[in-house]
C-alpha positions as CSV (number, residue, x, y, z in Angstrom):
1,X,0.0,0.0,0.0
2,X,2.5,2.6,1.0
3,X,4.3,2.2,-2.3
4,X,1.3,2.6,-4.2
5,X,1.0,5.7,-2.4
6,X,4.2,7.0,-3.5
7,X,3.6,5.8,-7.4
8,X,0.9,8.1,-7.1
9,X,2.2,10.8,-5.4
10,X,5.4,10.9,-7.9
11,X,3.3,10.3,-11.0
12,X,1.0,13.2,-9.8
13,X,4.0,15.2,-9.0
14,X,5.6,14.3,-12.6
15,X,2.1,15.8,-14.0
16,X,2.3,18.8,-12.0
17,X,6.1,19.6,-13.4
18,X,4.7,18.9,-16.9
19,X,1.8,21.4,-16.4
20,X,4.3,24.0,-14.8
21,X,6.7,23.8,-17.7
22,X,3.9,24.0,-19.8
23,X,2.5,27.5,-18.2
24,X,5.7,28.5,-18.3
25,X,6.6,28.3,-22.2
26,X,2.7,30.1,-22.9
27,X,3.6,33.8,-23.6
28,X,2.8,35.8,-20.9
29,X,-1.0,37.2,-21.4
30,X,-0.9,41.2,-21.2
31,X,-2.9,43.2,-18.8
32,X,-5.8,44.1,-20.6
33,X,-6.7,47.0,-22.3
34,X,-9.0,49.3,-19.6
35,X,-10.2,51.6,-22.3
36,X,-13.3,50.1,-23.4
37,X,-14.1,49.6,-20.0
38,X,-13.8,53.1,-18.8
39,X,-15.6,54.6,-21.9
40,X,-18.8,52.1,-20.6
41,X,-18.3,53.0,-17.8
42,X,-18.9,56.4,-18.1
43,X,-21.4,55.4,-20.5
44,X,-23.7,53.9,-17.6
45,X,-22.9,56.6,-15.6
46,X,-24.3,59.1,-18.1
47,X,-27.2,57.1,-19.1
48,X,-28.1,57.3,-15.2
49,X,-27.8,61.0,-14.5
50,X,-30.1,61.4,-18.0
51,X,-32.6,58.9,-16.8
52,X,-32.4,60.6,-13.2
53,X,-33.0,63.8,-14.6
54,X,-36.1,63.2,-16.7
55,X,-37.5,61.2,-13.6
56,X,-36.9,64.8,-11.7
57,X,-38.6,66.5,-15.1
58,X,-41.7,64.4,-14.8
59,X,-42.5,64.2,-11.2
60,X,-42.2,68.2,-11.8
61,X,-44.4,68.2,-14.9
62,X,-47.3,65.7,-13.2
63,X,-47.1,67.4,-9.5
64,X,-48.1,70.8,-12.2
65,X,-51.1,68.9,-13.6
66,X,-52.1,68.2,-9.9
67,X,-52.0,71.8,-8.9
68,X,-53.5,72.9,-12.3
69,X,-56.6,70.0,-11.9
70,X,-56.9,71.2,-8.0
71,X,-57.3,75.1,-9.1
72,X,-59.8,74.6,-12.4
73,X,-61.9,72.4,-9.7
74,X,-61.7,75.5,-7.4
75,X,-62.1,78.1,-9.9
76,X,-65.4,75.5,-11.0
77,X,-66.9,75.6,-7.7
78,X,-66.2,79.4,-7.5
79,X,-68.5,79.7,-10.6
80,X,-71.5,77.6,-9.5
């Protein structure tokens, strides 16, 4: 038993030396390229503050109606 053991620790260790020199001849991968990122980034960021905005517009133009509705009621009533 304990040489089956070490056959299988040394052939697992002779596949880990095989994968290591292996990752070691792949080119190196560069860091990449952040631009694109950034730009979308920014992007969402935009697209937020515009959407927040004409939230903020709305709200304003409906509470309007509202106080327009509640004073043609009024002037209504005046009138009868």
């Amino acid at each position: 038993a304990d040489s089956r053991s070490r056959s299988a620790v040394s052939g697992s260790s002779e596949e880990l030396a095989e994968r290591l020199a292996v990752a070691e001849e792949a080119p190196a991968q560069e860091e990449p390229d952040t631009a694109v990122r950034d730009r979308l980034s920014a992007d969402g960021a935009n697209a937020r503050q515009t959407e927040m905005e004409a939230r903020l517009q709305l709200r304003t133009h409906e509470e309007r109606v509202r106080a327009l509705a509640g004073r043609a009621d009024g002037l209504d009533r005046a009138a009868r």
